[in-house]
VOLUM-939509 format. One line per field, with one value per residue: residue number from 1; residue in three letters; chain; x, y, z of N, C-alpha, C in turn. Coordinates in nm, 3 decimals, padded with zeros to 5 digits. Example, Ala and Ser with C-alpha at 12.3 -4.5 7.8 and 13.67 -1.06 7.14 Angstrom:
REM residues 2
pos: (1, 2)
code: (ALA, SER)
unit: (A, A)
n_u: (01.319, 01.285)
n_v: (-00.569, -00.225)
n_w: (00.780, 00.708)
ca_u: (01.230, 01.367)
ca_v: (-00.450, -00.106)
ca_w: (00.780, 00.714)
c_u: (01.320, 01.290)
c_v: (-00.330, 00.003)
c_w: (00.780, 00.787)
REM end
This chain:
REM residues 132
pos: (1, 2, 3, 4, 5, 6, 7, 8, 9, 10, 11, 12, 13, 14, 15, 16, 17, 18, 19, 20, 21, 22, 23, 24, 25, 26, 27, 28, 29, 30, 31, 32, 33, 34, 35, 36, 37, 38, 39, 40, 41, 42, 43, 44, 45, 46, 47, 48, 49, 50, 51, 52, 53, 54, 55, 56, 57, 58, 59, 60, 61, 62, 63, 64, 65, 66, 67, 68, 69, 70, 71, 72, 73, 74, 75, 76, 77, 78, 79, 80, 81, 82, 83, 84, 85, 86, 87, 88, 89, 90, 91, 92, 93, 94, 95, 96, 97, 98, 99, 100, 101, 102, 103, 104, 105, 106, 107, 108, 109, 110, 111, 112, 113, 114, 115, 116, 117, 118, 119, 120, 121, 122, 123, 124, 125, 126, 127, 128, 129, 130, 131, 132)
code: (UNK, UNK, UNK, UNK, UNK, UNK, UNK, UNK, UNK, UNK, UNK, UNK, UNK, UNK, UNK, UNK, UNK, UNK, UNK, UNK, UNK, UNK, UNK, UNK, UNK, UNK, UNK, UNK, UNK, UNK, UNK, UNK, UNK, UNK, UNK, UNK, UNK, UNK, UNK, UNK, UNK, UNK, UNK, UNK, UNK, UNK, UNK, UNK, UNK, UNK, UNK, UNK, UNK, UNK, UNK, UNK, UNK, UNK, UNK, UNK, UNK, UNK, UNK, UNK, UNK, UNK, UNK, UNK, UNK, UNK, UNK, UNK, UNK, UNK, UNK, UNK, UNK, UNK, UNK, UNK, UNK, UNK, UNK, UNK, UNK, UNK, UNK, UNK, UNK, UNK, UNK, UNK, UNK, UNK, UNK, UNK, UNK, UNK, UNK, UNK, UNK, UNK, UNK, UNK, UNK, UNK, UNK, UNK, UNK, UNK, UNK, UNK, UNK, UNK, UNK, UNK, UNK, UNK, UNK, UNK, UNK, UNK, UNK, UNK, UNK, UNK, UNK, UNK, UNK, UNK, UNK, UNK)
unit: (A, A, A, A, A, A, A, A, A, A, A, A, A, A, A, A, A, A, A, A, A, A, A, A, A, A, A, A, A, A, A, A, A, A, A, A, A, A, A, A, A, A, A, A, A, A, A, A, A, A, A, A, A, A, A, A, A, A, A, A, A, A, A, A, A, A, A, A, A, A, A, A, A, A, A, A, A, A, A, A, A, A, A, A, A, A, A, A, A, A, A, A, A, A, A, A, A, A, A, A, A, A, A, A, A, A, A, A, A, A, A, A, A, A, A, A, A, A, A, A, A, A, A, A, A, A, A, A, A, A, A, A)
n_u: (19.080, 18.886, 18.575, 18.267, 17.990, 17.733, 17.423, 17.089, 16.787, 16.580, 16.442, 16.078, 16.046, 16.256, 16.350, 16.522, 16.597, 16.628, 16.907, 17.054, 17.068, 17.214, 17.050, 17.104, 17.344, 17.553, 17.640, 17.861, 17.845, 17.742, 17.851, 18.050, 17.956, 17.741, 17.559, 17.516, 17.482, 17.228, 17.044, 16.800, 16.668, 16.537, 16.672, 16.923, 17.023, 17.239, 17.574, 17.606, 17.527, 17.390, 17.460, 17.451, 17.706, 17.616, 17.376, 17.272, 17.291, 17.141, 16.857, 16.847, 16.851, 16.634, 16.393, 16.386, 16.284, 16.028, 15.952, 15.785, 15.678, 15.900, 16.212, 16.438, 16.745, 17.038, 17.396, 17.598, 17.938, 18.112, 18.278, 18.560, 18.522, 18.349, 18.317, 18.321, 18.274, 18.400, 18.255, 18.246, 18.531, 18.793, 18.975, 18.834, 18.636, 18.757, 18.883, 18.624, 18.452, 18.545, 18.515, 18.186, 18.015, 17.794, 17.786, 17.929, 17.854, 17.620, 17.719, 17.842, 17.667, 17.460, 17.647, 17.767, 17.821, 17.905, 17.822, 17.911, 17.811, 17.650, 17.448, 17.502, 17.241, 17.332, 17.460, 17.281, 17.058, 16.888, 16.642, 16.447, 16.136, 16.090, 15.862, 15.570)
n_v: (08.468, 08.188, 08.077, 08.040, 07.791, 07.744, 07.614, 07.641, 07.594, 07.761, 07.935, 08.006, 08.265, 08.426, 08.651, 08.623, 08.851, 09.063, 08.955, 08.701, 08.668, 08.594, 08.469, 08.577, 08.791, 08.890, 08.726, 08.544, 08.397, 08.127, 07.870, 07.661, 07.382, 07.396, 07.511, 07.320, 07.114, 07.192, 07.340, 07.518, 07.549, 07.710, 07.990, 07.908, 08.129, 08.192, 08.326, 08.157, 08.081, 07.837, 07.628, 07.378, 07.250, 07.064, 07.020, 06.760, 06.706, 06.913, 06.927, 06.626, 06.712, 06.896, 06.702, 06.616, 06.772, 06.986, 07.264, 07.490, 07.655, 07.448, 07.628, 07.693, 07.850, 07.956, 08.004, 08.217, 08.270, 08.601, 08.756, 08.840, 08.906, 08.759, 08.542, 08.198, 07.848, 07.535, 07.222, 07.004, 06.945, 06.744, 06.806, 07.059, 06.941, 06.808, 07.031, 07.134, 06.916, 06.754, 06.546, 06.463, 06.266, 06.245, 06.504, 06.516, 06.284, 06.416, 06.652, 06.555, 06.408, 06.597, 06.734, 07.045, 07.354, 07.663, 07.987, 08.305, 08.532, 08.711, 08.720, 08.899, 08.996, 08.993, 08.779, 08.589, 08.379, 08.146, 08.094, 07.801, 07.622, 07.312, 07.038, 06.975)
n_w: (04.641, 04.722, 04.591, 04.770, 04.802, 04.935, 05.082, 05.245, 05.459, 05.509, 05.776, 05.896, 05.909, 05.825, 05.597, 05.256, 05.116, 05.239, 05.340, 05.536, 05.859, 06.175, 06.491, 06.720, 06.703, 06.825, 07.004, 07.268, 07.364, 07.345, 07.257, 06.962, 06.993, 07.156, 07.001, 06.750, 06.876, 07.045, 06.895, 06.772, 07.031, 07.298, 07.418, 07.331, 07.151, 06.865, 06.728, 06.490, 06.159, 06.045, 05.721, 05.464, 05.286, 05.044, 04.849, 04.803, 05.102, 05.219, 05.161, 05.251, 05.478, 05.495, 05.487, 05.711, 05.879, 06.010, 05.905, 05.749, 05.496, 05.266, 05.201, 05.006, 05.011, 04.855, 04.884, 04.811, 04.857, 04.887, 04.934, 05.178, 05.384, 05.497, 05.760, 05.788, 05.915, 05.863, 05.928, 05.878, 05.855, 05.960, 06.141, 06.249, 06.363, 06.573, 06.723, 06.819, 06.872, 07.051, 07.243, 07.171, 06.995, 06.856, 06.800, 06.551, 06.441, 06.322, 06.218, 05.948, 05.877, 05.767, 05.600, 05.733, 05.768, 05.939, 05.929, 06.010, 06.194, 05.959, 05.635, 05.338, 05.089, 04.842, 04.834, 04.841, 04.615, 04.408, 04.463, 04.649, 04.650, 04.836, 04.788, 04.995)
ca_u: (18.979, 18.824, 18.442, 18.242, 17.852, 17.656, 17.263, 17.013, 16.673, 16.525, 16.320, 15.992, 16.079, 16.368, 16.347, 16.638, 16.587, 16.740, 16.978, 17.061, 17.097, 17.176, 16.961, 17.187, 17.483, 17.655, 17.652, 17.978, 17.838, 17.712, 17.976, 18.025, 17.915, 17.646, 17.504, 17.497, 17.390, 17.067, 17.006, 16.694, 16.636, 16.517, 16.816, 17.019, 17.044, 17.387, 17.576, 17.632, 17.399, 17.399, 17.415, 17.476, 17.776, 17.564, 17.250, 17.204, 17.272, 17.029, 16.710, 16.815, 16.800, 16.487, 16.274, 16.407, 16.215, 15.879, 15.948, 15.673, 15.704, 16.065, 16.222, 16.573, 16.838, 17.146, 17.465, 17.771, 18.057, 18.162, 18.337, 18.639, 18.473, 18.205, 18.352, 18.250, 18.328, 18.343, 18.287, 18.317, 18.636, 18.827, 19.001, 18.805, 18.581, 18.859, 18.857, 18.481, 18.350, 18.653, 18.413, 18.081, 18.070, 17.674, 17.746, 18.003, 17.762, 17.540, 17.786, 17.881, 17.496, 17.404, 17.744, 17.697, 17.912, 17.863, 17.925, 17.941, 17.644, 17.505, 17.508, 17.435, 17.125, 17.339, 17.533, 17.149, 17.021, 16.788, 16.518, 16.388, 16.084, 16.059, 15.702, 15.590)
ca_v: (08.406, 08.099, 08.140, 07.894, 07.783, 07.619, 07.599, 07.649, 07.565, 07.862, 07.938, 08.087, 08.454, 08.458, 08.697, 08.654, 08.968, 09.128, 08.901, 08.685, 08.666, 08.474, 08.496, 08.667, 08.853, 08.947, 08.632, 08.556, 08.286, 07.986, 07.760, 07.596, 07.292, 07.443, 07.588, 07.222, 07.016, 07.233, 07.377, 07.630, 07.543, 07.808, 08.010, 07.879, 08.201, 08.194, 08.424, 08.120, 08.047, 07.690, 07.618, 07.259, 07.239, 07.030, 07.012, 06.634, 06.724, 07.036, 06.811, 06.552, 06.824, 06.953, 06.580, 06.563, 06.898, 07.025, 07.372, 07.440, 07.570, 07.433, 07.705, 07.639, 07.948, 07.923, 08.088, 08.217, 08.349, 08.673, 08.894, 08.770, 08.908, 08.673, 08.377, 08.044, 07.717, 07.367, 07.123, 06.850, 06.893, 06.650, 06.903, 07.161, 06.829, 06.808, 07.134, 07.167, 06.871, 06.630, 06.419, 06.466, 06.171, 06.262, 06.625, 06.494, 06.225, 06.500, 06.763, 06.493, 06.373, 06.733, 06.877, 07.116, 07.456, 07.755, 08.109, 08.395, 08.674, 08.808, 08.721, 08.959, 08.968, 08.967, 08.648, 08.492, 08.326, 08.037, 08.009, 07.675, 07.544, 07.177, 07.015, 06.915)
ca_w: (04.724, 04.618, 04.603, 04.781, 04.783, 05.028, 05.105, 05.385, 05.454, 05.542, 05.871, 05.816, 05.932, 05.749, 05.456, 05.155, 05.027, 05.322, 05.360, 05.679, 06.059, 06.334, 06.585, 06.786, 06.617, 06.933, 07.116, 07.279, 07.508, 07.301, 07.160, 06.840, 07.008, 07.173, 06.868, 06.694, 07.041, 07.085, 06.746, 06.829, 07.174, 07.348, 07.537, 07.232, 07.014, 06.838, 06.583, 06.398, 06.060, 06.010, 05.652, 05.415, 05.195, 04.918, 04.756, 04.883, 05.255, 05.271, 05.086, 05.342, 05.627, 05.469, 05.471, 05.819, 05.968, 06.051, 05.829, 05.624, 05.367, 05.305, 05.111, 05.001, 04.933, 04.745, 04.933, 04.723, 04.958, 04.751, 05.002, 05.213, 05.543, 05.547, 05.801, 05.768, 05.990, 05.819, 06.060, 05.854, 05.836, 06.080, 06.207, 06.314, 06.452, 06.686, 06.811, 06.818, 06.895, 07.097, 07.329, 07.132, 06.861, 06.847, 06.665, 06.467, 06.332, 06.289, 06.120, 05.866, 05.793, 05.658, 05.561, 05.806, 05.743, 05.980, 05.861, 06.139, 06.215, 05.855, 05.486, 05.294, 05.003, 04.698, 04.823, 04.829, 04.485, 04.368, 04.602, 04.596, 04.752, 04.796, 04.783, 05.146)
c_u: (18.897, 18.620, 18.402, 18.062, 17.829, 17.529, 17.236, 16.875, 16.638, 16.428, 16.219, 16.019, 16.184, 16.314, 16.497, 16.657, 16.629, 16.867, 16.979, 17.151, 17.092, 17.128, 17.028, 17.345, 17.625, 17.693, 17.790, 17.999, 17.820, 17.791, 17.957, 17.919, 17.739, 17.507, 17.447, 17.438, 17.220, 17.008, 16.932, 16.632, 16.642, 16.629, 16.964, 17.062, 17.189, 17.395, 17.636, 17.502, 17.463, 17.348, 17.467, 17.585, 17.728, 17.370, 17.165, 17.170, 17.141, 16.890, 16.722, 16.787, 16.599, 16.356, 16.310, 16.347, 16.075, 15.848, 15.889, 15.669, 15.869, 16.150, 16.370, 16.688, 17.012, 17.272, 17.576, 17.844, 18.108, 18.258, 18.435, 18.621, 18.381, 18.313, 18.301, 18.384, 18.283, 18.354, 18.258, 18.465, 18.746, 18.948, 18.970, 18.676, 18.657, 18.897, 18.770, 18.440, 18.466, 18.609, 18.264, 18.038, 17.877, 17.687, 17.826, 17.920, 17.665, 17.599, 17.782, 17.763, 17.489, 17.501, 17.736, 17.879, 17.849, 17.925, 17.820, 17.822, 17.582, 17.559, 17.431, 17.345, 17.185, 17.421, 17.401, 17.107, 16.927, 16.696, 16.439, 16.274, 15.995, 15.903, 15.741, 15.589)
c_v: (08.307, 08.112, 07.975, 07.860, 07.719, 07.677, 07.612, 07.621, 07.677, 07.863, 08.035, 08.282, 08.474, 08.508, 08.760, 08.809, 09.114, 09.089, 08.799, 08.684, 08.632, 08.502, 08.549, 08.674, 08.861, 08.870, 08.583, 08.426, 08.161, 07.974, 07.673, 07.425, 07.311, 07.449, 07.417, 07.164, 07.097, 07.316, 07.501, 07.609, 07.692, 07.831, 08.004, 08.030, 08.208, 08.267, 08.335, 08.117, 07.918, 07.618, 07.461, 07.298, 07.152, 07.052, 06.906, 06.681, 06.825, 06.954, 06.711, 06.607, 06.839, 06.827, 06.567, 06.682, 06.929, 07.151, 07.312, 07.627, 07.510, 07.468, 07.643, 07.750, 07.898, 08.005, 08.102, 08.298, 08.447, 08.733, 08.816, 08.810, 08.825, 08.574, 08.258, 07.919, 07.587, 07.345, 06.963, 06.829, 06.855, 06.719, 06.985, 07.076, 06.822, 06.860, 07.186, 07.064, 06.690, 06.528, 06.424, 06.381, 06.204, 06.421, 06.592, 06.439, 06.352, 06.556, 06.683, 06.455, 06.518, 06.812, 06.968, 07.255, 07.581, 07.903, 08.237, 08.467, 08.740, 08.721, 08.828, 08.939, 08.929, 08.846, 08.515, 08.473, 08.205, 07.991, 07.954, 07.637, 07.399, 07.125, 06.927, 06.729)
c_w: (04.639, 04.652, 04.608, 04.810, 04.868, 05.000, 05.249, 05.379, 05.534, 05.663, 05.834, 05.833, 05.884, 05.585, 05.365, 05.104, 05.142, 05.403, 05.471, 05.767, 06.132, 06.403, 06.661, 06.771, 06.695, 07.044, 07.095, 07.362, 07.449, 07.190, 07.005, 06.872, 07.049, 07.089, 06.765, 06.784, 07.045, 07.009, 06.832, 06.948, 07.219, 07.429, 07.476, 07.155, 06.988, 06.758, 06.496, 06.294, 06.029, 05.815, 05.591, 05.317, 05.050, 04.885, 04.808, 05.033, 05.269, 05.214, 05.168, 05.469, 05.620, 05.505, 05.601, 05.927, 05.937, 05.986, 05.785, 05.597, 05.373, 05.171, 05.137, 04.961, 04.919, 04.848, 04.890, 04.790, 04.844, 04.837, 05.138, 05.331, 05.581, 05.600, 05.809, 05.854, 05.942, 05.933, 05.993, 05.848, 05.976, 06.198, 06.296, 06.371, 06.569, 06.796, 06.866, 06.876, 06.989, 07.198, 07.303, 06.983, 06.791, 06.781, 06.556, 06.364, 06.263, 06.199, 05.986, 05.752, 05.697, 05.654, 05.631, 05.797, 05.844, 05.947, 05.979, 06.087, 06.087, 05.726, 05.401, 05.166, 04.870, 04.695, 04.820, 04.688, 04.505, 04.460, 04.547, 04.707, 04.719, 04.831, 04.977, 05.179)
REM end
């Protein structure tokens, strides 16, 4: 298994140190597209976690939101149950997003990687928080 890192900008009720959680684990109803189209819209909860594949993308996420503070955690895939969905890749754009050129742009802007209902605490590291 190749071991892989991304980032997140943390919402404020989100605490690393017990790992995280999609707002709803067990949701069966809101779509990948869904989930990108109306981010935290109320009605939205998904069991995806929306995280950045770089360093740049998540610091450009971060100057582009209203979080405060805007904490930054580190995410190292260790365990080959954790799932994760690129969606930059033009592929699974295809299957996800085939008459929506408005999440695509999106996915692409902030690297945008989604990894399924939990991560757990010891795949969390370097919490960063950027000045406001």
């Amino acid at each position: 298994m190749t071991t892989e890192m991304f980032y997140r900008l943390l919402r404020p009720d989100e605490d690393p140190t017990l790992g995280l959680f999609a707002k709803n684990q067990f949701s069966d109803v809101i779509s990948v597209e869904d989930h990108v189209t109306n981010r935290s819209q109320a009605g939205y909860a998904s069991r995806y976690i929306s995280c950045c594949k770089t360093w740049d993308a998540v610091r450009d996420f971060a100057a582009n939101t209203y979080t405060s503070p805007k904490r930054i955690v580190q995410i190292t895939i260790k365990y080959p149950t954790i799932q994760t969905i690129d969606l930059t890749d033009p592929n699974n754009q295809l299957l996800y997003f085939p008459h929506n050129q408005r999440a695509i742009n999106y996915v692409n802007r902030f690297q945008e990687v989604l990894i399924l209902d939990h991560v757990p605490p010891d795949c969390l590291s370097d919490i960063m928080v950027l000045p406001l």
